[in-house]
Each structure stands twice: as C-alpha cells, then as structure tokens.
BAVO-104968 format. One record per residue: residue number from 1; x, y, z of N, C-alpha, C in turn. Coordinates in steps of 0.001 Angstrom, whole numbers, plus 524288, in hexadecimal, padded with zeros to 5 digits. Layout:
N
<pt seq="NUM" n_px="X" n_py="Y" n_pz="Z" ca_px="X" ca_py="Y" ca_pz="Z" c_px="X" c_py="Y" c_pz="Z"/>
...
END
This chain:
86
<pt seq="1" n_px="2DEE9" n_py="9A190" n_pz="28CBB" ca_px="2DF0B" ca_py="99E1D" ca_pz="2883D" c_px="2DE80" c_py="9A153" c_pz="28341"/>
<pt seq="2" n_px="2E148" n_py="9A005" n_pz="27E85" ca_px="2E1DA" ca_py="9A2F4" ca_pz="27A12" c_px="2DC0D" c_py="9A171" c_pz="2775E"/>
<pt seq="3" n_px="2DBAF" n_py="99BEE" n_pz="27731" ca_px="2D65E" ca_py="999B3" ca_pz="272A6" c_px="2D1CE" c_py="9983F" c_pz="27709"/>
<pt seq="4" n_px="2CDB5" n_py="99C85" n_pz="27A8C" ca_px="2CB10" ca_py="99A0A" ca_pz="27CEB" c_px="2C902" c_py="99A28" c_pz="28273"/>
<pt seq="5" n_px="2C7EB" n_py="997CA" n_pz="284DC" ca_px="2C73B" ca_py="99827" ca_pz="28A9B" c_px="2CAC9" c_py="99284" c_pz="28C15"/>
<pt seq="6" n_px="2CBBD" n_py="99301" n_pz="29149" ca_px="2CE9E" ca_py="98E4B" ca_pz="2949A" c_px="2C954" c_py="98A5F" c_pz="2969B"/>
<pt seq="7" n_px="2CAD3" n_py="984CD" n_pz="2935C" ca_px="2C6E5" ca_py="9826E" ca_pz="29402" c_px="2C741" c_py="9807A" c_pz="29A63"/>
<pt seq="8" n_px="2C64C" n_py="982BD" n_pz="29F14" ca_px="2C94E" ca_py="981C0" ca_pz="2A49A" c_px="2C31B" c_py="97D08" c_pz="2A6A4"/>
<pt seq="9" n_px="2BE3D" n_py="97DDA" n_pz="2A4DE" ca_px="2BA08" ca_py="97AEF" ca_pz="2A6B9" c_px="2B980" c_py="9764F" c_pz="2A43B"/>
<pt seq="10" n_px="2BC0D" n_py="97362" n_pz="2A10B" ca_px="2BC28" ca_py="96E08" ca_pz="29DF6" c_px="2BC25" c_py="96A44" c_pz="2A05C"/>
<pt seq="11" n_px="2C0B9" n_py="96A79" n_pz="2A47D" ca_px="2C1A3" ca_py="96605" ca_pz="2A709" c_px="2BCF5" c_py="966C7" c_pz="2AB9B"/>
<pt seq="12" n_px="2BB25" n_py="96B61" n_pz="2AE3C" ca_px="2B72D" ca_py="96AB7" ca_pz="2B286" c_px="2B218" c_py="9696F" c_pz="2AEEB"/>
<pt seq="13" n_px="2B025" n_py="968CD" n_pz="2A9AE" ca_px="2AB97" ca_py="967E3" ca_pz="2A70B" c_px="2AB47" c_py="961DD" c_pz="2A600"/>
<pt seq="14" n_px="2B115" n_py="95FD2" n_pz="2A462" ca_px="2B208" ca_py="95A63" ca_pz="2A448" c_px="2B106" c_py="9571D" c_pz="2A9B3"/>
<pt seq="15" n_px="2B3BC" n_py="958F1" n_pz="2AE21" ca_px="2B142" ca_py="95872" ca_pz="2B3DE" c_px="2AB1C" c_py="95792" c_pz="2B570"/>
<pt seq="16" n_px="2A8C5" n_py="95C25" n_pz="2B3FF" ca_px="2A5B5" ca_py="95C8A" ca_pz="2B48F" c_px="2A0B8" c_py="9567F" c_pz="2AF86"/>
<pt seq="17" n_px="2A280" n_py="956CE" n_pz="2AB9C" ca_px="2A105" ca_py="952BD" ca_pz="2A8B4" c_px="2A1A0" c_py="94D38" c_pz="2AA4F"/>
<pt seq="18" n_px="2A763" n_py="94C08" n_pz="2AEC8" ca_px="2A8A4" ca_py="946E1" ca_pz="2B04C" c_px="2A658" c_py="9460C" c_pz="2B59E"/>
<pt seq="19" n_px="2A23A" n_py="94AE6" n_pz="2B61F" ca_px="2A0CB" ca_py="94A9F" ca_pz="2BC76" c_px="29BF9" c_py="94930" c_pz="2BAEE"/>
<pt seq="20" n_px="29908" n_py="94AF8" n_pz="2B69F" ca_px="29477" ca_py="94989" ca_pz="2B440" c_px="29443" c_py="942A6" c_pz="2B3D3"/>
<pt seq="21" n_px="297D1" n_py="941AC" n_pz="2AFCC" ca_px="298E5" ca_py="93AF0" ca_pz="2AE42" c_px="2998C" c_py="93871" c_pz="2B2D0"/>
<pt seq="22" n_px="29CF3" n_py="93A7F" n_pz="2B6FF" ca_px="29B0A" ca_py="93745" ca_pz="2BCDF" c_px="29650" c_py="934DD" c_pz="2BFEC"/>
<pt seq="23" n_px="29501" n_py="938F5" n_pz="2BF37" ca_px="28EED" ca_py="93950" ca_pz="2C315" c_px="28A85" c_py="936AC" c_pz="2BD6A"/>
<pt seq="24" n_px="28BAD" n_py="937AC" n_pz="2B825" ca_px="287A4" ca_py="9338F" ca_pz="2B6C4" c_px="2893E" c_py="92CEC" c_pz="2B5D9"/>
<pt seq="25" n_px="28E4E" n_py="92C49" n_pz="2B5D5" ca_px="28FF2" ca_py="9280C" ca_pz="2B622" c_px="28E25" c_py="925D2" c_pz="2BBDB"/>
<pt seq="26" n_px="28F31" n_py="9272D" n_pz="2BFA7" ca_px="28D12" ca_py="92510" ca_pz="2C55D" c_px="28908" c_py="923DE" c_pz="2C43E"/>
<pt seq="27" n_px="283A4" n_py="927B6" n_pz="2C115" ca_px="27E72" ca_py="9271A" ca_pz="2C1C7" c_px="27E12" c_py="91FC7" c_pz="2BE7E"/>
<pt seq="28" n_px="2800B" n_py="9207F" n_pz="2BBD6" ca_px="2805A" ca_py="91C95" ca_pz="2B5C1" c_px="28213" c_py="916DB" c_pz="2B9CC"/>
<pt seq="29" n_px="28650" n_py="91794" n_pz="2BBFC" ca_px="2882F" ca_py="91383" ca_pz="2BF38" c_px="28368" c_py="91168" c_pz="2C2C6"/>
<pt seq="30" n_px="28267" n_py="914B1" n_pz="2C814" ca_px="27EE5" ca_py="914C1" ca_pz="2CA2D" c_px="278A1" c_py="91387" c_pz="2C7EE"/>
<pt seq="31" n_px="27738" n_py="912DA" n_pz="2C394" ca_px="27262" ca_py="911B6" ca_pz="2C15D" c_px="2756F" c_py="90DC6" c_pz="2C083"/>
<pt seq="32" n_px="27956" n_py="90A58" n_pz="2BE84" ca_px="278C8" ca_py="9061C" ca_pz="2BBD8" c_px="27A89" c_py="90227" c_pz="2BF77"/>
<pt seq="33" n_px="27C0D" n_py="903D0" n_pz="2C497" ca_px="27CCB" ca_py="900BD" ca_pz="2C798" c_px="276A6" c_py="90126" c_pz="2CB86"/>
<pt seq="34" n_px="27318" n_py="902E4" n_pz="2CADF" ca_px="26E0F" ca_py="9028A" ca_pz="2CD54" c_px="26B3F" c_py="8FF12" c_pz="2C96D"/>
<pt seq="35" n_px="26CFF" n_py="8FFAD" n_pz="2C464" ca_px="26AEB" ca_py="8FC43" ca_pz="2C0BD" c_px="26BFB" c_py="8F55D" c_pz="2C17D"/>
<pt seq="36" n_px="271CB" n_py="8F609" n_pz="2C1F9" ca_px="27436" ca_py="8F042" ca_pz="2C2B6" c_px="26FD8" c_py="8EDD5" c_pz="2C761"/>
<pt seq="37" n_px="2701F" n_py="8F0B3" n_pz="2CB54" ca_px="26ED7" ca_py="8EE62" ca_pz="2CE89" c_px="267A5" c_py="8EDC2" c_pz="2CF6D"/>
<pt seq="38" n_px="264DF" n_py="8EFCC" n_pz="2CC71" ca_px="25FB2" ca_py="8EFFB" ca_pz="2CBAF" c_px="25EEB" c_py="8EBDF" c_pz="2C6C4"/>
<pt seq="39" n_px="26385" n_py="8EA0E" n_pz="2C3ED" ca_px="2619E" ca_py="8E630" ca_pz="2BF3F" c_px="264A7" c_py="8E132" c_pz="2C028"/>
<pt seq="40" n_px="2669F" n_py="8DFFE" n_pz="2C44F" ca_px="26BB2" ca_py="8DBB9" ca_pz="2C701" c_px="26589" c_py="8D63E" c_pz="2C5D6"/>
<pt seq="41" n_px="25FF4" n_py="8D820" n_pz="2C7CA" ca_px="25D8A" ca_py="8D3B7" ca_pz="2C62E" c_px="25828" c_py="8D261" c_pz="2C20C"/>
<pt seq="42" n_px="25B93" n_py="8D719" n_pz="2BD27" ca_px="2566F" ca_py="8D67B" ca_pz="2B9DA" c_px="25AA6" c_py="8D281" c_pz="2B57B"/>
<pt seq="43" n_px="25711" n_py="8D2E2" n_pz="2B1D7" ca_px="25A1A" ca_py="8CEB1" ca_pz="2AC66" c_px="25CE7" c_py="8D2D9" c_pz="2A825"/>
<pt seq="44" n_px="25FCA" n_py="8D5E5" n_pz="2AA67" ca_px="2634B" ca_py="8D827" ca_pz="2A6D6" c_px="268CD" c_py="8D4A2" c_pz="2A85F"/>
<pt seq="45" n_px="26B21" n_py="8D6BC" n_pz="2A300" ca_px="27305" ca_py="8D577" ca_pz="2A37C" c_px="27525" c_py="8DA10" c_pz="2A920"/>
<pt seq="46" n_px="27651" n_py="8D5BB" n_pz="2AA0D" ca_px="27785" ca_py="8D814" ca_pz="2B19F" c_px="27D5A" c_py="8D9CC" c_pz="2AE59"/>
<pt seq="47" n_px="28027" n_py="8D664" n_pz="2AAC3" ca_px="28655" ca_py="8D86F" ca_pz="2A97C" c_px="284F8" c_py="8DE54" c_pz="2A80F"/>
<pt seq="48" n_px="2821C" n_py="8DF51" n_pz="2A4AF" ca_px="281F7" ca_py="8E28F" ca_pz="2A1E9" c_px="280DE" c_py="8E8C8" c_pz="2A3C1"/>
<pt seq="49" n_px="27E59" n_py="8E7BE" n_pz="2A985" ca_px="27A61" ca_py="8EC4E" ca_pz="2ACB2" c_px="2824C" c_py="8EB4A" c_pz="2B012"/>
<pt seq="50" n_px="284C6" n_py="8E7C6" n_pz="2B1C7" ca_px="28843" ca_py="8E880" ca_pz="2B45E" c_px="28D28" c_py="8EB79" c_pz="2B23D"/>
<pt seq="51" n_px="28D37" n_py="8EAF8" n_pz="2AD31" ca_px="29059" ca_py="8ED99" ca_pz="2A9CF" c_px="28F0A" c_py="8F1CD" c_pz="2AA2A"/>
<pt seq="52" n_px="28A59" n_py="8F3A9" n_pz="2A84F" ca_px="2886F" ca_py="8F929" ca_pz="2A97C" c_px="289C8" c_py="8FB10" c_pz="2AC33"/>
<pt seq="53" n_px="289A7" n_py="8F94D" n_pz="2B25B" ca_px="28C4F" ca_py="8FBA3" ca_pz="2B8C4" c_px="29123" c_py="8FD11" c_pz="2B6FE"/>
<pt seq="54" n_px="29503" n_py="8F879" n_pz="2B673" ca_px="2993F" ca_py="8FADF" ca_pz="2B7A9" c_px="29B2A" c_py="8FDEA" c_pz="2B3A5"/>
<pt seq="55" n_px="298FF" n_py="8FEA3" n_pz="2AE8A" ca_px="299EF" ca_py="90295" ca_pz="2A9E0" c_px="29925" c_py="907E7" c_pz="2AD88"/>
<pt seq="56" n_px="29569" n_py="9080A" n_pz="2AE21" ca_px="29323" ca_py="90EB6" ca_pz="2B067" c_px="296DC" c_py="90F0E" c_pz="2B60C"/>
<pt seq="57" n_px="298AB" n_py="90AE9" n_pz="2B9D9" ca_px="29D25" ca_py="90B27" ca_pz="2BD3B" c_px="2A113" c_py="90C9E" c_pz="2BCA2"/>
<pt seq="58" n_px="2A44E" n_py="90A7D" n_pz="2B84F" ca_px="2A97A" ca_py="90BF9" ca_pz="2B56B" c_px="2A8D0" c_py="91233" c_pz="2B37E"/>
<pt seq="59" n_px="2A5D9" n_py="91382" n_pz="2B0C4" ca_px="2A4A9" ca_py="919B3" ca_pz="2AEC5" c_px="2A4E4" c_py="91CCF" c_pz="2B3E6"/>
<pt seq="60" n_px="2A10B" n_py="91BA3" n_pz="2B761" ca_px="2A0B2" ca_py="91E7C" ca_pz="2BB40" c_px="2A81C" c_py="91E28" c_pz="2BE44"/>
<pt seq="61" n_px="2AA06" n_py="918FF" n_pz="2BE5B" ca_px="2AFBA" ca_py="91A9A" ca_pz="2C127" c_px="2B4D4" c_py="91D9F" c_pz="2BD12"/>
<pt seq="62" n_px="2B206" n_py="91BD8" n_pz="2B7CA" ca_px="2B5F9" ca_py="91FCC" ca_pz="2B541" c_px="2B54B" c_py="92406" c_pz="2B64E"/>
<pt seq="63" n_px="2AF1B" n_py="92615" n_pz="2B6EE" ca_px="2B03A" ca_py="92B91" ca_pz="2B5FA" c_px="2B011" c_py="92F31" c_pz="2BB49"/>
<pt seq="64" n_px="2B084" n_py="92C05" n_pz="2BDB4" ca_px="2B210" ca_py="92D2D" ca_pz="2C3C0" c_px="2B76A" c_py="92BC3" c_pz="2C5BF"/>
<pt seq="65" n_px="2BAC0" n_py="929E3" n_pz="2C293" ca_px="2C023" ca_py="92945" ca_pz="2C389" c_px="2C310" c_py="92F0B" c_pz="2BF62"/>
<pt seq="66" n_px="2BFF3" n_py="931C1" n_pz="2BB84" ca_px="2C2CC" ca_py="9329C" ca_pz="2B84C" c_px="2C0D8" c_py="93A1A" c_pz="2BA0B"/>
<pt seq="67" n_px="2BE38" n_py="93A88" n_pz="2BE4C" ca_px="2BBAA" ca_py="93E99" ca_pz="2C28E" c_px="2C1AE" c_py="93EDC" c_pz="2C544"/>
<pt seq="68" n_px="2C335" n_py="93A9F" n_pz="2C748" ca_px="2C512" ca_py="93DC3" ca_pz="2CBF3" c_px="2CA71" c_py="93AC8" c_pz="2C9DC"/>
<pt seq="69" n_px="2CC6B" n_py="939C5" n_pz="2C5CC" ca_px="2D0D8" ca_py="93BD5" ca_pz="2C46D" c_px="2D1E9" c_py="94062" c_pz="2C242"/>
<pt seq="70" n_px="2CCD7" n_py="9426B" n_pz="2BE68" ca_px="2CDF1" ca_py="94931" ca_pz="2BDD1" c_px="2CA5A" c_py="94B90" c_pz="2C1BE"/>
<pt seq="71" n_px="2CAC8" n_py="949EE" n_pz="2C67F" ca_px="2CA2D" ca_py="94CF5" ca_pz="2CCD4" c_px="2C75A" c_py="9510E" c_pz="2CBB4"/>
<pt seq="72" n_px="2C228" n_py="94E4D" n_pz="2C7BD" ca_px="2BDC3" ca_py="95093" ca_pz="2C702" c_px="2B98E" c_py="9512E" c_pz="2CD5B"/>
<pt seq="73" n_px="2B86A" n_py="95657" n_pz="2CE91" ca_px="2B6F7" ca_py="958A6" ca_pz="2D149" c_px="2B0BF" c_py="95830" c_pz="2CF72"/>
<pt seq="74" n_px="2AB6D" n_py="9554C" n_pz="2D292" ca_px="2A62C" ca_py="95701" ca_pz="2CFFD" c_px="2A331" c_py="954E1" c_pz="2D606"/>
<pt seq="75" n_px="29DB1" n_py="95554" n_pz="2D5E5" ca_px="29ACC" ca_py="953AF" ca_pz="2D8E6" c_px="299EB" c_py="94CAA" c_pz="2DAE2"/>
<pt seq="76" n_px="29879" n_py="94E87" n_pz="2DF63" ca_px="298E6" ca_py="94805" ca_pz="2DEFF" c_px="29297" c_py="94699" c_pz="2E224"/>
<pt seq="77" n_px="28FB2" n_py="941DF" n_pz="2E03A" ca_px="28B3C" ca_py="941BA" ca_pz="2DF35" c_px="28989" c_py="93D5A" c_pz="2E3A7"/>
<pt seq="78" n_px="28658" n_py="93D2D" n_pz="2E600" ca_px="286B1" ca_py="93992" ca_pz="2EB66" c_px="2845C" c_py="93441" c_pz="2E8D9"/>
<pt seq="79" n_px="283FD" n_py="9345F" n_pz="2E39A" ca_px="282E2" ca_py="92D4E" ca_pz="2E17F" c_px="288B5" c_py="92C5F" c_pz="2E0DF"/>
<pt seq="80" n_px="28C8D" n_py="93102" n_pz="2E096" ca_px="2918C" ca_py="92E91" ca_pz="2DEE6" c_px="294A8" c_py="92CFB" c_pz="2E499"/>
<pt seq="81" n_px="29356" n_py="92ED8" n_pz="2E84C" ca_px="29627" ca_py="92E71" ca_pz="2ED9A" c_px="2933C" c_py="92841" c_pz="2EEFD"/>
<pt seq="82" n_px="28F4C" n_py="9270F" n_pz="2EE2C" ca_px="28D39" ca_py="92111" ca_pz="2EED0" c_px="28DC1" c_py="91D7A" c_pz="2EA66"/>
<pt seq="83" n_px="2944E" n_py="91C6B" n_pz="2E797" ca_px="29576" ca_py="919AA" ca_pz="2E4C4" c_px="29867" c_py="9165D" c_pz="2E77F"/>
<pt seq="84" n_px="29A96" n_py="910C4" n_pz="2E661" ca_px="29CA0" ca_py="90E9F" ca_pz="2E798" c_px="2A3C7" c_py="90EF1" c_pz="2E54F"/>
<pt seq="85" n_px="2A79B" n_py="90EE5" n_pz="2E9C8" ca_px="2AD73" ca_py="90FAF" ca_pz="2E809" c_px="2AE2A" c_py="90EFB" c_pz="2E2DB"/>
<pt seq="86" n_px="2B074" n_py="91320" n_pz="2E093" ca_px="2B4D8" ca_py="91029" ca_pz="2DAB3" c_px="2B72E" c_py="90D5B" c_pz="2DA9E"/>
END
C-alpha cells in the first residue's frame, strides 16, 4: 500500500464486536423473559413487561440472522444452545 498499512483485521474486529452484541443480547432476552414470567402475577402492565420480551427477542434474532449471513465465525455459549428455534 502507497498511504499506510492494509486495513486486513476490520472486518475480523467488526466480527468479533457482533459476537459480543450476540451473547449480550441473549443475556438481555433471557432476563426479560425470566422477568415476564416472575411478574405474569404481580400488578404491573403485563403489555408492557411483554413488549419488553419480544423487543430484546427481535434484537437478539436480528443480530443472529445478520452473524450468519456474514458467516460470522465466534464461540458459542451453552445458554445459547438452550434457546428455543428461530
């Protein structure tokens, strides 16, 4: 390269960043669906704790659909192997 170094680790740092947002999105999902189901009989807005679920659901399948279309390569975490199908 004339101006520089070859930026060749960008895309494995970005990887590595969408492997991060995975695994805390699961956590985020997974708490708010232990939540749903620990507040199903107190006097909160049940809509509102249900919205919550599937907000942190949707994140978690975007950013697990958007993994393995760029056939992002990372660890895989045994809370994520005990999820239920996409």
């Amino acid at each position: 390269m004339i101006f520089g170094k070859k930026k060749t680790g960008l895309r494995k740092e970005y990887d590595r960043a969408l492997v991060f947002q995975i695994d805390k999105a699961k956590i985020d999902w997974d708490t708010a669906r232990n939540s749903e189901a620990a507040l199903l009989d107190g006097q909160v807005n049940l809509r509102l704790i249900q919205a919550q679920t599937a907000l942190a659901r949707a994140k978690f399948n975007y950013l697990y659909r958007e993994a393995r279309r760029r056939k992002t390569v990372g660890h895989m975490q045994t809370h994520v192997l005990k999820t239920d199908r996409i």
